[in-house]
N, C-alpha and C positions, 0 to 999 in steps of 0.2 A: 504494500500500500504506500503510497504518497507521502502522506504523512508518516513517516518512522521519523525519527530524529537521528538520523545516518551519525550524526557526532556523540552523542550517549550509543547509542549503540561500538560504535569505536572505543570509548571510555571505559564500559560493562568489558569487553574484549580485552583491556589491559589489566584491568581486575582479576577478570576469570584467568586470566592466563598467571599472573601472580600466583594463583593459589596451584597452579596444577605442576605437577611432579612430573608430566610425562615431556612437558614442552622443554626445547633445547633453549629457550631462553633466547635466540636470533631471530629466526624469521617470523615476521606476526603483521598480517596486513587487513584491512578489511574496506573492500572496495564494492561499490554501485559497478556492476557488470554489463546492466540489460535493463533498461525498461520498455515496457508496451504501454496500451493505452488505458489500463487500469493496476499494473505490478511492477515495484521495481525488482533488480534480483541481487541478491546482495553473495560476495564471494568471501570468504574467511580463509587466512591461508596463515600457517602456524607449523613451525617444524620442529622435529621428535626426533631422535636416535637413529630408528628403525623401522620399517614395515609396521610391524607390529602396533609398535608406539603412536603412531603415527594413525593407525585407524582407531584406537580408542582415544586418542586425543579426540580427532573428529567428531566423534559419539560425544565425547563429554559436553567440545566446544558447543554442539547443538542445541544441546538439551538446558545445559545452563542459558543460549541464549535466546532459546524461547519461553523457559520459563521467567527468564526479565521482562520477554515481550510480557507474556501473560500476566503479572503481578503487574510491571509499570506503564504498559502504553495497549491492553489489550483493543483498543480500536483500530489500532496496526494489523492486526492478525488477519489472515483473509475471511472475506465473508461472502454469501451470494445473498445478491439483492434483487428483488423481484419485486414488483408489481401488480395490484388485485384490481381489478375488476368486477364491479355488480350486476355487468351488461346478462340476459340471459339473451341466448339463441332465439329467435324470430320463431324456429320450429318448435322447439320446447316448451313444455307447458308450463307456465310459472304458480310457481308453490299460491296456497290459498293465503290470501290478504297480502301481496306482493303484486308489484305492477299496476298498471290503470282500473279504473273500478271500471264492473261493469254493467 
C-alpha cells in the first residue's frame, strides 16, 4: 500500500537486525523495488554466514516485519475493496416491501 512509511519501516529493519544473531552484521538494505497502480513492493536484503543462515534470517526478517506492520501501521496491510450495490435485476422478483409500491 501507498501509504507504508518506507522510512520506519527502514528504522524497524535496523532494530530487528540488532537483535538477530544470524545477520553478518554488513549487508542490510531495504529498498521500494516495484510499484503498480494500487502496491508498492518492498525488497529487504540482509546477509548471514551461510545458506542456511541466510534462509532463516529471511523467515525471521518477515515475520518481525509484519508483525510491526500489524501492531503499528495495520492500514498498510493489503486489503480488497469492493463495492455494494442495492440495484436488483429488472428480471428478479424483488423481496416483499422492497422497491416501488404497487
Amino acid at each position: 500500500d501507498y501509504t507504508v512509511p518506507v522510512d520506519e519501516l527502514r528504522a524497524e529493519l535496523k532494530r530487528v537486525l540488532a537483535t538477530e544473531p544470524l545477520w553478518d552484521g554488513k549487508a542490510s538494505a531495504l529498498q521500494v523495488t516495484d510499484a503498480t497502480d494500487r502496491t508498492i513492493q518492498v525488497r529487504i536484503l540482509a546477509g548471514a554466514l551461510n545458506s542456511g543462515d541466510a534462509f532463516t534470517l529471511r523467515c525471521n526478517i518477515r515475520e518481525r516485519m509484519i508483525r510491526f506492520l500489524q501492531e503499528k501501521h495495520p492500514e498498510c496491510l493489503p486489503k480488497t475493496r469492493g463495492e455494494l450495490q442495492a440495484e436488483w435485476p429488472a428480471a428478479a422478483p424483488r423481496p416483499a416491501g422492497q422497491g416501488a409500491a404497487s
